[in-house]
LUMNUSE-963362 format. One record per atom (N, C-alpha, C): x negated, y, z; atom name. Coordinates in steps of 0.02 Angstrom, whole numbers, plus 50000, padded with zeros to 5 digits. Each point is the difference from the previous one (the first is absolute). Example, Ala and Ser with C-alpha at 12.3 -4.5 7.8 and 13.67 -1.06 7.14 Angstrom:
residues 2
{xx = 49340&yy = 49716&zz = 50390&seza = N} $
{xx = 50045&yy = 50059&zz = 50000&seza = CA} $
{xx = 49955&yy = 50060&zz = 50000&seza = C} $
{xx = 50018&yy = 50053&zz = 49964&seza = N} $
{xx = 49958&yy = 50059&zz = 50003&seza = CA} $
{xx = 50039&yy = 50055&zz = 50037&seza = C} $
This chain:
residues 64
{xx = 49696&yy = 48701&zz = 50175&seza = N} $
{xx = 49938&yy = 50035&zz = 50009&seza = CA} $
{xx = 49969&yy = 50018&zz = 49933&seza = C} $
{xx = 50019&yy = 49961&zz = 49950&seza = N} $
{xx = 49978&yy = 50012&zz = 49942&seza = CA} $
{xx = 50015&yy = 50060&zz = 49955&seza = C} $
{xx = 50068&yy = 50017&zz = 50032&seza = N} $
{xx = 50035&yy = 50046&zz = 49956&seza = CA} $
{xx = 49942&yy = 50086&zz = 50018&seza = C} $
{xx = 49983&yy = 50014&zz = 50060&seza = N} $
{xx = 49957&yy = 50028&zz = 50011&seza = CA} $
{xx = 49945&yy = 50011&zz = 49965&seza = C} $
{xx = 49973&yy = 49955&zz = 49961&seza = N} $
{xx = 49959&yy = 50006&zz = 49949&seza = CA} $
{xx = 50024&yy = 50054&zz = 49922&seza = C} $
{xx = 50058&yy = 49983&zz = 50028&seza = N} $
{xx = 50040&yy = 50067&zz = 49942&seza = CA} $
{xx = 50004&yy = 50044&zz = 49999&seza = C} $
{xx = 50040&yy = 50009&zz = 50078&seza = N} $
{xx = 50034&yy = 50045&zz = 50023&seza = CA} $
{xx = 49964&yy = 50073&zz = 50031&seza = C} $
{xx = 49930&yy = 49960&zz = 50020&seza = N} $
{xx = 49949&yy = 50052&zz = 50020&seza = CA} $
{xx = 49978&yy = 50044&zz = 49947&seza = C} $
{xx = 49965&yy = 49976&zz = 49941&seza = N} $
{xx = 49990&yy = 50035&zz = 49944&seza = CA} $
{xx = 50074&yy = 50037&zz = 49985&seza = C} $
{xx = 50034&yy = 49982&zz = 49961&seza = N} $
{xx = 50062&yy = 50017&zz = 49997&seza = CA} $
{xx = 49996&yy = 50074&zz = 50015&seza = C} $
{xx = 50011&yy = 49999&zz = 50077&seza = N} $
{xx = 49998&yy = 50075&zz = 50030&seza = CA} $
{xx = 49948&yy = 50040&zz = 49996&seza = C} $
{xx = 49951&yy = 49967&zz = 50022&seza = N} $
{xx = 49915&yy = 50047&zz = 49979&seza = CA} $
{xx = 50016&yy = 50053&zz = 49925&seza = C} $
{xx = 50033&yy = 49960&zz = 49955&seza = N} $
{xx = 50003&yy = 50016&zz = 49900&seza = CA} $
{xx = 50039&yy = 50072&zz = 50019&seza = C} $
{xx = 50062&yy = 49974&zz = 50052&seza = N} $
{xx = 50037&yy = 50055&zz = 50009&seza = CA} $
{xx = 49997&yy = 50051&zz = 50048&seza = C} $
{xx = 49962&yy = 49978&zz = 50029&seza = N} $
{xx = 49976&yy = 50072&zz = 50049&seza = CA} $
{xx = 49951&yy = 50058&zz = 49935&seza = C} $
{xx = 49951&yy = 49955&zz = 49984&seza = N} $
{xx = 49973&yy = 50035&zz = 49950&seza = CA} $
{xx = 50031&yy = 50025&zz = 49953&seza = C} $
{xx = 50040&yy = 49975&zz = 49978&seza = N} $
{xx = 50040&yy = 50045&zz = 49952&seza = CA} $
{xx = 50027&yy = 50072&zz = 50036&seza = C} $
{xx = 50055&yy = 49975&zz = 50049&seza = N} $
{xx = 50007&yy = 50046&zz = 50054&seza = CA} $
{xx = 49935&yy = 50084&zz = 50003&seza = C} $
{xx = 49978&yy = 49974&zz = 50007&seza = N} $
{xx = 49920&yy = 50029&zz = 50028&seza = CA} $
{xx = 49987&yy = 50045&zz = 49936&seza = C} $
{xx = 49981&yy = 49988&zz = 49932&seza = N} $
{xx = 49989&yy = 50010&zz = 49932&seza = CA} $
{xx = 50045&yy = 50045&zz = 49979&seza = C} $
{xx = 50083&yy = 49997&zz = 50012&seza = N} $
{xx = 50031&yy = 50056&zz = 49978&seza = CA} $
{xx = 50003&yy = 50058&zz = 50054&seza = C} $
{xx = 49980&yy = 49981&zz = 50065&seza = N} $
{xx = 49990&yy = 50064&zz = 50040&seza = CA} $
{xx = 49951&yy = 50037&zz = 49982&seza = C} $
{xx = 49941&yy = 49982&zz = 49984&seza = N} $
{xx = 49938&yy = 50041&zz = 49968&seza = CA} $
{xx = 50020&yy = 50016&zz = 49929&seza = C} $
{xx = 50048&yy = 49977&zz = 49953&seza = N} $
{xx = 50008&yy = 50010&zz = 49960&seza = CA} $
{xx = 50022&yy = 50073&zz = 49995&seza = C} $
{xx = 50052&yy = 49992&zz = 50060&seza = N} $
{xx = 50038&yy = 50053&zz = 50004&seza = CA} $
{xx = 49975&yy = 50064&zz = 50031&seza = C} $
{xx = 49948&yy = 50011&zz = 50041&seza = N} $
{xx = 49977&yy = 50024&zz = 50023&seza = CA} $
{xx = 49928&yy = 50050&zz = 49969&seza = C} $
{xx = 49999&yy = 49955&zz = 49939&seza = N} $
{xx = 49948&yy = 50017&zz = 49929&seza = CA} $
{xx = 50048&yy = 50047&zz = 49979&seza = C} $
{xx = 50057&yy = 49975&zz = 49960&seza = N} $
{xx = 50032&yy = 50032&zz = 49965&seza = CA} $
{xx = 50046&yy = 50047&zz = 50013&seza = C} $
{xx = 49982&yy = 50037&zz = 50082&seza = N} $
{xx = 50043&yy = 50069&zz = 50016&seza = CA} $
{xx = 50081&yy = 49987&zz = 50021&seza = C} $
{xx = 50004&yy = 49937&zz = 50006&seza = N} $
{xx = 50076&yy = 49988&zz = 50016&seza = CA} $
{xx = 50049&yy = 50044&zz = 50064&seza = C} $
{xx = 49933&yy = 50011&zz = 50053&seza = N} $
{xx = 50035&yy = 50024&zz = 50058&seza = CA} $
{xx = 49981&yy = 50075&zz = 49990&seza = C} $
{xx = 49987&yy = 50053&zz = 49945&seza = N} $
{xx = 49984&yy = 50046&zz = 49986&seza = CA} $
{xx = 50025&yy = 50068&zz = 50042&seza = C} $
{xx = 50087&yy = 49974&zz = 49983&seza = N} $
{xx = 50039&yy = 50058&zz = 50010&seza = CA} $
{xx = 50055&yy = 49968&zz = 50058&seza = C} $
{xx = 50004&yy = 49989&zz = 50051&seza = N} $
{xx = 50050&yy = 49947&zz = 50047&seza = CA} $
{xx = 50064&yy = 50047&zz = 50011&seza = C} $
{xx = 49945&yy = 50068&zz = 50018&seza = N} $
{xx = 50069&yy = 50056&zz = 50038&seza = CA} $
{xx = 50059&yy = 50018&zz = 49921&seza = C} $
{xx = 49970&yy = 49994&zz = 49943&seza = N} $
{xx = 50046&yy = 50041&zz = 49914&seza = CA} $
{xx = 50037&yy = 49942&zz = 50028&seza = C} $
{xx = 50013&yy = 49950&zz = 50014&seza = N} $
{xx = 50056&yy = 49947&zz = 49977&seza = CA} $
{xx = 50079&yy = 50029&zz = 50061&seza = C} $
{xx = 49942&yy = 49981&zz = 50057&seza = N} $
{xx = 50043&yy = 50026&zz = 50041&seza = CA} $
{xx = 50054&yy = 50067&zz = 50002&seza = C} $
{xx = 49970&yy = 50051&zz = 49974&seza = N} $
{xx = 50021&yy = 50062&zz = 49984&seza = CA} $
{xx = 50036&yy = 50025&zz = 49944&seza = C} $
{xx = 49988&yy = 49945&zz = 49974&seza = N} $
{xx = 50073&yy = 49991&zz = 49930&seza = CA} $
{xx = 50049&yy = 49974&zz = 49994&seza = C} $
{xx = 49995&yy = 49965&zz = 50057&seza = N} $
{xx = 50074&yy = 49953&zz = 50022&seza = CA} $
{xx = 50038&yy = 50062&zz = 50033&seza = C} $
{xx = 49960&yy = 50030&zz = 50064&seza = N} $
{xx = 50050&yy = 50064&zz = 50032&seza = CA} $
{xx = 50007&yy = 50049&zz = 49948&seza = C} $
{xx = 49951&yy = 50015&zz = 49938&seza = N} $
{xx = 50044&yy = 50064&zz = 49960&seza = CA} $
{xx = 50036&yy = 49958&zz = 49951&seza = C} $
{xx = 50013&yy = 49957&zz = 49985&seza = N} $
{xx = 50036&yy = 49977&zz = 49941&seza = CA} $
{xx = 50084&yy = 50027&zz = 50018&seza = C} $
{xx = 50006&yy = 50005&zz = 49922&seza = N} $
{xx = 50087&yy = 50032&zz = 49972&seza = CA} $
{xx = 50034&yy = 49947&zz = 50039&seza = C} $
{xx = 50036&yy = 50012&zz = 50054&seza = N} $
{xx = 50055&yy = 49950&zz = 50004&seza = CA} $
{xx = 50037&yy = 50010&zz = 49959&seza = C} $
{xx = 50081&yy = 49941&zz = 49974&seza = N} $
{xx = 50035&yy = 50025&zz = 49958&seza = CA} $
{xx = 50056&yy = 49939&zz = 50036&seza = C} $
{xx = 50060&yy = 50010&zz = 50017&seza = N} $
{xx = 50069&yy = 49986&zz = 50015&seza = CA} $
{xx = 50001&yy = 49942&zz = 49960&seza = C} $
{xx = 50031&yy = 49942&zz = 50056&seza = N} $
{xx = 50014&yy = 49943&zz = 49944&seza = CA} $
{xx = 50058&yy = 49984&zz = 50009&seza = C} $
{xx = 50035&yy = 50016&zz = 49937&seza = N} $
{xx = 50075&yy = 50011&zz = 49973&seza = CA} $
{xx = 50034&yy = 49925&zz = 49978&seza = C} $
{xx = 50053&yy = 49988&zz = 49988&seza = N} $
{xx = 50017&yy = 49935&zz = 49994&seza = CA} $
{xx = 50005&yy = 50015&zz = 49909&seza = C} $
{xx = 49979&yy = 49955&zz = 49983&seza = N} $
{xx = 50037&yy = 49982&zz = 49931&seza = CA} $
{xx = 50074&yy = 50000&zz = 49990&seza = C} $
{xx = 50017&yy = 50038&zz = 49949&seza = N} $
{xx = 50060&yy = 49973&zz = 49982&seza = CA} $
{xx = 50025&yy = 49948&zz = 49958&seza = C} $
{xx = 50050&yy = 49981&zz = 50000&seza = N} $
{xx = 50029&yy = 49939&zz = 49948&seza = CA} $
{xx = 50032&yy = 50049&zz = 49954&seza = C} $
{xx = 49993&yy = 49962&zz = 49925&seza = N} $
{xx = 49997&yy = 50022&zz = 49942&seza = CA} $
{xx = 50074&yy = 50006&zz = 49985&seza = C} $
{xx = 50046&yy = 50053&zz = 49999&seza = N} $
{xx = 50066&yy = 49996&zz = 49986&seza = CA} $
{xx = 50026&yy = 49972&zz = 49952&seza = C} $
{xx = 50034&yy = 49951&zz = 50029&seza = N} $
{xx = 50042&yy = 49956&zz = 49921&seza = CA} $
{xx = 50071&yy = 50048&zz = 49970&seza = C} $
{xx = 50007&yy = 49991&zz = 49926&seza = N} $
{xx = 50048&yy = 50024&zz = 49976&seza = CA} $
{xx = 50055&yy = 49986&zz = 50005&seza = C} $
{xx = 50058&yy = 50035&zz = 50024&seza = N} $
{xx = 50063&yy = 49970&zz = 50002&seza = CA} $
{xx = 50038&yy = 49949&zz = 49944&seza = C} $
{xx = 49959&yy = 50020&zz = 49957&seza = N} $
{xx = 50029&yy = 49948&zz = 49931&seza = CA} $
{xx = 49968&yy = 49927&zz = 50002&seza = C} $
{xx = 49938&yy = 49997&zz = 50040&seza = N} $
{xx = 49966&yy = 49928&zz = 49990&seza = CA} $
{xx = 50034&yy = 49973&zz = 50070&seza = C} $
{xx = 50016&yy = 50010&zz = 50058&seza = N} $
{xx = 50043&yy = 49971&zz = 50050&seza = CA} $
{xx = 50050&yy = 49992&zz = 49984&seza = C} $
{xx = 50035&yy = 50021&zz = 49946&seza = N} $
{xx = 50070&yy = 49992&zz = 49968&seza = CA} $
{xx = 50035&yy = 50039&zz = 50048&seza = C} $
{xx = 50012&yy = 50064&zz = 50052&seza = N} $
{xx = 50017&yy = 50036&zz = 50006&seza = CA} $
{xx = 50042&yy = 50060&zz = 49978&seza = C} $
């Protein structure tokens, strides 16, 4: 029962914190632009993902 004496504060510190960066964020224009993010993922450059190649060894260092 004791531990409750912790555990209650504990969370209260962190809700408030919780709480503090939502207004934080909400000060500082965070949710400004929601739809630009979205709409740059569908126009972004796709580009083909190709395998690497392995670096050709010389017939003289395989002793070939």
């Amino acid at each position: 029962m004791n531990i409750l004496l912790l555990l209650i504060p504990i969370s209260l510190a962190m809700g408030a914190v919780g709480v503090a960066a939502f207004l934080w964020s909400l000060r500082t224009d965070q949710y400004q632009d929601l739809s630009g993010d979205a709409e740059r993922v569908l126009h972004a450059a796709d580009h083909p993902i190709t395998p690497r190649r392995r670096p050709t060894q010389n017939l003289q260092e395989s002793g070939q």
